[in-house]
mmCIF file of the N, C-alpha and C atoms, coordinates in Angstrom:
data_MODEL
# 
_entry.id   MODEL 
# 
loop_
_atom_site.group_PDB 
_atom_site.id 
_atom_site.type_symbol 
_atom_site.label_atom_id 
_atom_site.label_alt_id 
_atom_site.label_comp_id 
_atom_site.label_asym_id 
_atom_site.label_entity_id 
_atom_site.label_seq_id 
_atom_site.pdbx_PDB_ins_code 
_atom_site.Cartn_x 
_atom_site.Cartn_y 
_atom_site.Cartn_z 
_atom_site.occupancy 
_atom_site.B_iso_or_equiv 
_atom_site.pdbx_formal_charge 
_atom_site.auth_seq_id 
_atom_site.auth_comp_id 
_atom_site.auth_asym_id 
_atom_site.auth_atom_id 
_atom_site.pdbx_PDB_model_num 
ATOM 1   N N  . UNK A 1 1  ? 90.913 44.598 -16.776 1.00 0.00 ? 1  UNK A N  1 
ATOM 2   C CA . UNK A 1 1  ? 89.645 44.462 -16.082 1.00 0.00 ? 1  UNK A CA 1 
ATOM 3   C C  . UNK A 1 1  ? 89.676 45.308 -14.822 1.00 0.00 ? 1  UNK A C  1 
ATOM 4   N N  . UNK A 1 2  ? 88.342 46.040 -14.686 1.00 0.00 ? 2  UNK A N  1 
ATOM 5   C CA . UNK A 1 2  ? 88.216 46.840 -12.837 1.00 0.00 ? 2  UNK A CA 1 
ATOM 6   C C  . UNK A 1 2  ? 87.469 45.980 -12.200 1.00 0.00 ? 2  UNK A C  1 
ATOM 7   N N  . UNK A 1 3  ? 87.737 46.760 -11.260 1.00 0.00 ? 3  UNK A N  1 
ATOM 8   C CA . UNK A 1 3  ? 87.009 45.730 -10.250 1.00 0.00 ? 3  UNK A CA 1 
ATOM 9   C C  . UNK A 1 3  ? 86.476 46.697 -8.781  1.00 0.00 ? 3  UNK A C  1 
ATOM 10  N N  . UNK A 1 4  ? 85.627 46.774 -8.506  1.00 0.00 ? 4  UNK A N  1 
ATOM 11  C CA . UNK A 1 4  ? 84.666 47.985 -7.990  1.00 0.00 ? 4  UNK A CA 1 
ATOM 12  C C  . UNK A 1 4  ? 84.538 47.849 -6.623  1.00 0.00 ? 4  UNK A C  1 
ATOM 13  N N  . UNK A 1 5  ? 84.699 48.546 -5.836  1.00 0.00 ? 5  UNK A N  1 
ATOM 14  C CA . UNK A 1 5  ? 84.428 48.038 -4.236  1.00 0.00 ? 5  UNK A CA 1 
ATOM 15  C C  . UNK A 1 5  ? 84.307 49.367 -3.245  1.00 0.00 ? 5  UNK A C  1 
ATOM 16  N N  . UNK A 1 6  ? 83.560 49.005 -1.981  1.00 0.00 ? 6  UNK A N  1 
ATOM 17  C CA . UNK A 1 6  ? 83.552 50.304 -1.207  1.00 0.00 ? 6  UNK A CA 1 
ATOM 18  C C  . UNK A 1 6  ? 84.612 49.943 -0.043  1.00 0.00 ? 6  UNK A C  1 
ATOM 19  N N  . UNK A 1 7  ? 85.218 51.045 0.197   1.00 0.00 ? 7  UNK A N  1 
ATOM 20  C CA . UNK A 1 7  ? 86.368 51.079 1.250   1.00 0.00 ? 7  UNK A CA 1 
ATOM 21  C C  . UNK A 1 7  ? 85.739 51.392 2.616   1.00 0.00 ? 7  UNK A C  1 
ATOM 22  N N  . UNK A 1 8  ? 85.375 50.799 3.859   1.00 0.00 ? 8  UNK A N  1 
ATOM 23  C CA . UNK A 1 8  ? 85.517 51.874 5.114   1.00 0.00 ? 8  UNK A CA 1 
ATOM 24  C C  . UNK A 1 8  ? 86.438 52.736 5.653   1.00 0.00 ? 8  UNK A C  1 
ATOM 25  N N  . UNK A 1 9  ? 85.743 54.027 6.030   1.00 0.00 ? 9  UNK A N  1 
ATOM 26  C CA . UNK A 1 9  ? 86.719 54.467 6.470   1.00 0.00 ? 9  UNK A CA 1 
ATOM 27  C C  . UNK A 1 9  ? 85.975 55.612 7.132   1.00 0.00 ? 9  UNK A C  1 
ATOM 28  N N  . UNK A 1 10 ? 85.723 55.605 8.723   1.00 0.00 ? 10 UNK A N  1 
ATOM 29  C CA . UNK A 1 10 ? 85.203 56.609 9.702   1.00 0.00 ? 10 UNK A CA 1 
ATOM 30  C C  . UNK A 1 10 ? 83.952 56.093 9.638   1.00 0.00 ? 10 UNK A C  1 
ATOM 31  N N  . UNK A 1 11 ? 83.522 54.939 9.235   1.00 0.00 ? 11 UNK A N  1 
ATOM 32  C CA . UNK A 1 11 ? 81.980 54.798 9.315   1.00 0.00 ? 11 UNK A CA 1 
ATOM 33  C C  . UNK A 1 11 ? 81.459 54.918 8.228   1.00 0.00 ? 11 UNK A C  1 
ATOM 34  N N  . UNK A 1 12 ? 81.893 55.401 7.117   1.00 0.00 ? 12 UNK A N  1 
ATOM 35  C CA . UNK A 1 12 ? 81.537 55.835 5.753   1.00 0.00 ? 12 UNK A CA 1 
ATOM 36  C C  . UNK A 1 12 ? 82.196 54.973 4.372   1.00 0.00 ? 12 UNK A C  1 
ATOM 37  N N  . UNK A 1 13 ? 81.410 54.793 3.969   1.00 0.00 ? 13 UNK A N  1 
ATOM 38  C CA . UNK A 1 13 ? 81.910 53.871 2.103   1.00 0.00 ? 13 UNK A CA 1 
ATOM 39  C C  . UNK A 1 13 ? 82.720 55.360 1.366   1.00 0.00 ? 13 UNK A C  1 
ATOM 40  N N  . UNK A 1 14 ? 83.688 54.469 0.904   1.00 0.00 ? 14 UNK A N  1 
ATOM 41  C CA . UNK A 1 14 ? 84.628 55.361 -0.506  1.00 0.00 ? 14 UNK A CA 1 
ATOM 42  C C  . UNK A 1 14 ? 84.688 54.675 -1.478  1.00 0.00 ? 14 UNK A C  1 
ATOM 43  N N  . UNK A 1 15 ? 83.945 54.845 -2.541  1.00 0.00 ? 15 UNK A N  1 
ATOM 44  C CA . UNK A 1 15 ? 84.035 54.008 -3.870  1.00 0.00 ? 15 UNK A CA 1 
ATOM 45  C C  . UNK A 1 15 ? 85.618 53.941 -4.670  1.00 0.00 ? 15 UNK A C  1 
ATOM 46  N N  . UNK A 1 16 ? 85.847 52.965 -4.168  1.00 0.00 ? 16 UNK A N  1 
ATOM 47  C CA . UNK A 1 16 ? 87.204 52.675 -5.366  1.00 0.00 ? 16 UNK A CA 1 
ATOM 48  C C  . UNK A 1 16 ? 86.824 51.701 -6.585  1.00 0.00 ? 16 UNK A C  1 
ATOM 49  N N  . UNK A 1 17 ? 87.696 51.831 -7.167  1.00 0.00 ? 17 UNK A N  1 
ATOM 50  C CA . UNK A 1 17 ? 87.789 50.937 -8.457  1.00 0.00 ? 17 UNK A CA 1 
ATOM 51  C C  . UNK A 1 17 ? 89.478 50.564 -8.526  1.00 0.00 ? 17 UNK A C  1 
ATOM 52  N N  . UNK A 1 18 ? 89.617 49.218 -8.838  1.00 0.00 ? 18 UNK A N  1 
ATOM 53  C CA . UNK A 1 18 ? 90.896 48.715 -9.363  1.00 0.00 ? 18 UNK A CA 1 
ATOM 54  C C  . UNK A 1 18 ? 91.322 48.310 -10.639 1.00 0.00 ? 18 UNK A C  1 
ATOM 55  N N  . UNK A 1 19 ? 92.173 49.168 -11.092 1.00 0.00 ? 19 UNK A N  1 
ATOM 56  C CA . UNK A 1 19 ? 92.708 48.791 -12.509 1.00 0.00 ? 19 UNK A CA 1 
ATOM 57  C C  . UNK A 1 19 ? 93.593 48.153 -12.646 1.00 0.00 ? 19 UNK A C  1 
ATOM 58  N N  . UNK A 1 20 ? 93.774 46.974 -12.945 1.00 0.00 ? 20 UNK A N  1 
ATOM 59  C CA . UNK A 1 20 ? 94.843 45.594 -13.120 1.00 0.00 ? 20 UNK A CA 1 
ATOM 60  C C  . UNK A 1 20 ? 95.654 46.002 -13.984 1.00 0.00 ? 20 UNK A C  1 
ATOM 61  N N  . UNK A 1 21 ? 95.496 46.322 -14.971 1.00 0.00 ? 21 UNK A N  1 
ATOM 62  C CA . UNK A 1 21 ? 96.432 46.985 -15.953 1.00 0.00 ? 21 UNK A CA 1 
ATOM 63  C C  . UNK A 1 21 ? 97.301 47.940 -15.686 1.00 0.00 ? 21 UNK A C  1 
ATOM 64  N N  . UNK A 1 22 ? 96.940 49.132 -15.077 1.00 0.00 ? 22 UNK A N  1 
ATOM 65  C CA . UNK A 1 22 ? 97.568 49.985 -14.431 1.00 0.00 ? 22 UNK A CA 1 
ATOM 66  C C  . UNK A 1 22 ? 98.399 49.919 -12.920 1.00 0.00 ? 22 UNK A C  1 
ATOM 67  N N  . UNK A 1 23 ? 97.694 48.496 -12.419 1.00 0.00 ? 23 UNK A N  1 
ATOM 68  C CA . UNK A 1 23 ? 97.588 48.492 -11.015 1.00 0.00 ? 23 UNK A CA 1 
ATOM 69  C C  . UNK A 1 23 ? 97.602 49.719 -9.673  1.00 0.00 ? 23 UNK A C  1 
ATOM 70  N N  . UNK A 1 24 ? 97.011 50.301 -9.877  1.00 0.00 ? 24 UNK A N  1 
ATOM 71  C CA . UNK A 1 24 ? 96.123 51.313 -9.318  1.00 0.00 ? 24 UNK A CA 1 
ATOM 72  C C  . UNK A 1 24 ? 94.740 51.522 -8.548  1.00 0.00 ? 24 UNK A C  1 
ATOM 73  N N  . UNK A 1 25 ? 94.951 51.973 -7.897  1.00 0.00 ? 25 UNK A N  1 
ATOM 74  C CA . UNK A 1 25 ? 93.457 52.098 -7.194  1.00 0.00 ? 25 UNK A CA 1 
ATOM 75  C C  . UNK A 1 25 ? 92.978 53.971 -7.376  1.00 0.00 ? 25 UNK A C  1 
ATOM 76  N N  . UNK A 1 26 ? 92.060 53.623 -7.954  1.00 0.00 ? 26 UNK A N  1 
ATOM 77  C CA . UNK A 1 26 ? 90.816 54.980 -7.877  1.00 0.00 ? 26 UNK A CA 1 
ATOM 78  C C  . UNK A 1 26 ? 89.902 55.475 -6.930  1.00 0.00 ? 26 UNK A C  1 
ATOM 79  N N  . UNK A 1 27 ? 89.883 56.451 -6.505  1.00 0.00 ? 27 UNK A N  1 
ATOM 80  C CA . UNK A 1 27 ? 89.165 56.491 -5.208  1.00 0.00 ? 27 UNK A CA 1 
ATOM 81  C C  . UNK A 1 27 ? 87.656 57.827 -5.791  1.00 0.00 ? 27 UNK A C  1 
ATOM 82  N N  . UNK A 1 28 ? 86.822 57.710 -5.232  1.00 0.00 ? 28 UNK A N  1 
ATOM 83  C CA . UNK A 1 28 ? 85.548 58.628 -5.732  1.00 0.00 ? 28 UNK A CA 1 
ATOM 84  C C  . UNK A 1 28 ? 85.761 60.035 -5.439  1.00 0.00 ? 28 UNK A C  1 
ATOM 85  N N  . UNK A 1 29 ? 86.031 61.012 -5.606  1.00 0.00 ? 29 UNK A N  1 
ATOM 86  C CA . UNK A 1 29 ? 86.676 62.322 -5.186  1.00 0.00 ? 29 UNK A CA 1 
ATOM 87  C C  . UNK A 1 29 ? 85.505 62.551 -4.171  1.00 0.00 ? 29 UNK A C  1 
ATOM 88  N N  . UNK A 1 30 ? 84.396 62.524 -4.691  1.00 0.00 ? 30 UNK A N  1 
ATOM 89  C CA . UNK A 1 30 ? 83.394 62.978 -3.740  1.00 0.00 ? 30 UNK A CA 1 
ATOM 90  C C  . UNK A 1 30 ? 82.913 62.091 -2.699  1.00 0.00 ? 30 UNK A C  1 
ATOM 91  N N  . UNK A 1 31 ? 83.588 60.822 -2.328  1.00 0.00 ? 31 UNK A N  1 
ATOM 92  C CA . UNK A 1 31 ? 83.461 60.443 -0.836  1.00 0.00 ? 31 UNK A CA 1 
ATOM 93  C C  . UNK A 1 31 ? 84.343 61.214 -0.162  1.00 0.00 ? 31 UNK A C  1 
ATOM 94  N N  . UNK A 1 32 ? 85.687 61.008 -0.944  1.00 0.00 ? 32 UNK A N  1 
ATOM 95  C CA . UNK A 1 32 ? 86.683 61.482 -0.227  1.00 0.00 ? 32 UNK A CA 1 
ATOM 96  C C  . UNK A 1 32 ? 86.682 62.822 0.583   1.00 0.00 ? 32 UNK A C  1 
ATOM 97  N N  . UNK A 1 33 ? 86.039 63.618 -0.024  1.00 0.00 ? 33 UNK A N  1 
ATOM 98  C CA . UNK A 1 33 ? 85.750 64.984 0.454   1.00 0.00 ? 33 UNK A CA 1 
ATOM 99  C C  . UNK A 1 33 ? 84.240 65.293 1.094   1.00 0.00 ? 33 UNK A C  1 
ATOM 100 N N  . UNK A 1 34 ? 83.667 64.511 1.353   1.00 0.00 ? 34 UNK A N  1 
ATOM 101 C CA . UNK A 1 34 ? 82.551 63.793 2.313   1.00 0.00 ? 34 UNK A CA 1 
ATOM 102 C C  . UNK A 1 34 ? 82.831 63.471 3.495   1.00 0.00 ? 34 UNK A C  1 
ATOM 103 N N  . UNK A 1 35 ? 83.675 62.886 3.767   1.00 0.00 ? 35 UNK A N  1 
ATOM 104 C CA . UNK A 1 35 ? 85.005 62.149 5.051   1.00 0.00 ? 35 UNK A CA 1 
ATOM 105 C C  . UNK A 1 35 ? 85.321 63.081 5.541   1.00 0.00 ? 35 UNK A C  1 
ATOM 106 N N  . UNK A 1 36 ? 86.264 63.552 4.710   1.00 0.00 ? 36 UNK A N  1 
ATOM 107 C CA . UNK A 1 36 ? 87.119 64.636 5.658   1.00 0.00 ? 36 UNK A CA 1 
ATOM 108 C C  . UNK A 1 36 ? 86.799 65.990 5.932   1.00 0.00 ? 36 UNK A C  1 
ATOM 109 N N  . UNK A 1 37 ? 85.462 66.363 5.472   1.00 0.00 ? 37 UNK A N  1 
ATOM 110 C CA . UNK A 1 37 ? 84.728 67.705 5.528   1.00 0.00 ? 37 UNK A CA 1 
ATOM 111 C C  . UNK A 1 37 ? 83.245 67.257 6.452   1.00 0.00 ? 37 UNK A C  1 
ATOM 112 N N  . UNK A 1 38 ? 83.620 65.901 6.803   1.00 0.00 ? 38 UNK A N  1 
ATOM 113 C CA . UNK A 1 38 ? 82.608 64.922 7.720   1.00 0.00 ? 38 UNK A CA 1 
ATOM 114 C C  . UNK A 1 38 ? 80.728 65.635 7.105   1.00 0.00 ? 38 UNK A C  1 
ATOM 115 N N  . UNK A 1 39 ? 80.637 65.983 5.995   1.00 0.00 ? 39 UNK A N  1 
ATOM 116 C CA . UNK A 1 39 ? 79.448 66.526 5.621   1.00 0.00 ? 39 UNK A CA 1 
ATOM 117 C C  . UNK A 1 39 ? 78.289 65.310 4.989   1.00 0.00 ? 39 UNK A C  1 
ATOM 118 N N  . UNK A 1 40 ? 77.464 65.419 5.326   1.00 0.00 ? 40 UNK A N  1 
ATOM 119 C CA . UNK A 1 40 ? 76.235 64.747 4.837   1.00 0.00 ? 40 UNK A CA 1 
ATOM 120 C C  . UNK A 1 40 ? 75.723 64.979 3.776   1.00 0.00 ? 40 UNK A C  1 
ATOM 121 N N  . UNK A 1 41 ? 76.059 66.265 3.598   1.00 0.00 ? 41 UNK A N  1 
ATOM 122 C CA . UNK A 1 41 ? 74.955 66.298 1.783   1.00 0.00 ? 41 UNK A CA 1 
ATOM 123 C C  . UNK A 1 41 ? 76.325 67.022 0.715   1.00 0.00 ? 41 UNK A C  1 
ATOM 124 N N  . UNK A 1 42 ? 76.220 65.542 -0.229  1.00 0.00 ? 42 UNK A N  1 
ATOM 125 C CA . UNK A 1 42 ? 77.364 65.771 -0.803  1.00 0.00 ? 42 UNK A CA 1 
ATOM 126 C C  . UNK A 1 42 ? 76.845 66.159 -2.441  1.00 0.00 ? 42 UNK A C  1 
ATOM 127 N N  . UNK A 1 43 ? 75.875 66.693 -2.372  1.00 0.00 ? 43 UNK A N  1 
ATOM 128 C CA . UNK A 1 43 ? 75.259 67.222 -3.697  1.00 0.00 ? 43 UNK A CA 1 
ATOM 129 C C  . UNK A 1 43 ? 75.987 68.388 -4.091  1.00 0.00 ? 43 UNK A C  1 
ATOM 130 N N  . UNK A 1 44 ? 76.475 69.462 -3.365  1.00 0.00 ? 44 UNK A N  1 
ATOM 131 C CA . UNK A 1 44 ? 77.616 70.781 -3.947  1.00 0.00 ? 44 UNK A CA 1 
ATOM 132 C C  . UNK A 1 44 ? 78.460 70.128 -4.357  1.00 0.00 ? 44 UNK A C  1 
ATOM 133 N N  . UNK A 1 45 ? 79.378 69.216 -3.718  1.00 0.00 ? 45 UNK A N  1 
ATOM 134 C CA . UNK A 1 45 ? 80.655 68.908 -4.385  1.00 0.00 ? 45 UNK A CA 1 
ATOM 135 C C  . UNK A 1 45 ? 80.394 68.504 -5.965  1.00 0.00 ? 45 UNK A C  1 
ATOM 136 N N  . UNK A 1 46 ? 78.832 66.861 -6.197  1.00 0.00 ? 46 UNK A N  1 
ATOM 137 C CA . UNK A 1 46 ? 79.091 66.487 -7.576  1.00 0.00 ? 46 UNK A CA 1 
ATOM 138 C C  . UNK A 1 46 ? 78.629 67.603 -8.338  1.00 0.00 ? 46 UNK A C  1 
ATOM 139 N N  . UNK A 1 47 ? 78.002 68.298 -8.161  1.00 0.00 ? 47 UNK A N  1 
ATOM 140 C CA . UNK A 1 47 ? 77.504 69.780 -9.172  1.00 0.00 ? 47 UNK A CA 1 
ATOM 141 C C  . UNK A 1 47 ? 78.811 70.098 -9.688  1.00 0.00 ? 47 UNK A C  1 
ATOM 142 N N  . UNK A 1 48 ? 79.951 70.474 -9.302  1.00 0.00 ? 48 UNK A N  1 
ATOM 143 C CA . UNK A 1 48 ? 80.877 70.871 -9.738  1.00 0.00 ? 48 UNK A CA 1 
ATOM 144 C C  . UNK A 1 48 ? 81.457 70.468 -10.884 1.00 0.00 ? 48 UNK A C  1 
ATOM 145 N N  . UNK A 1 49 ? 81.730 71.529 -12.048 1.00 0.00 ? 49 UNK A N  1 
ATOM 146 C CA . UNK A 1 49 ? 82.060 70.978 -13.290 1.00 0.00 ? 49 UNK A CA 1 
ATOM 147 C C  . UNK A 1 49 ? 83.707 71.366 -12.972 1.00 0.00 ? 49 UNK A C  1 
ATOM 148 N N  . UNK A 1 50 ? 84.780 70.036 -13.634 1.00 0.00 ? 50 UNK A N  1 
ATOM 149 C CA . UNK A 1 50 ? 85.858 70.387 -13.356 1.00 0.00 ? 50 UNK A CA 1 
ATOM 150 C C  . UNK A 1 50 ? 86.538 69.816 -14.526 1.00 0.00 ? 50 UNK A C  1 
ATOM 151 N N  . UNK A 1 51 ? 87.308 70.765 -15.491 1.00 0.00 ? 51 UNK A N  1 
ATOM 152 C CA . UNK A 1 51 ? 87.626 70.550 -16.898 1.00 0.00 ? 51 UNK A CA 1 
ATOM 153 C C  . UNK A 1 51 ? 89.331 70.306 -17.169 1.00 0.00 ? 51 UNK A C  1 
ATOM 154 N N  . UNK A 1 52 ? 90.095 69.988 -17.342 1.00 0.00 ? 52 UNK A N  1 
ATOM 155 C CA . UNK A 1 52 ? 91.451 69.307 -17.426 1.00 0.00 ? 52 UNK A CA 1 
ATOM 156 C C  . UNK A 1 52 ? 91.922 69.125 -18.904 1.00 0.00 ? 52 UNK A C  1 
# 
């Protein structure tokens, strides 16, 4: 089971998710790089197609 929550951090939400199974925490790439690039419009980052 996950389990979904926003983190503070600088004034700003970071969407994590927790995986019990894995016990792990997931963090939203695109808060994360919202934060620390302190930017407001985070529409370039999700545009980005990124293939693995």
């Amino acid at each position: 089971m996950e389990n979904q929550a926003s983190k503070p951090f600088k004034r700003r939400a970071i969407r994590t998710v927790w995986n019990e199974q894995e016990e792990e925490w997931y963090f939203s790439v695109v808060d994360v790089v919202g934060v620390l690039t302190e930017s407001e419009n985070l529409y370039p980052y999700q545009s980005v197609s990124v293939i693995f």
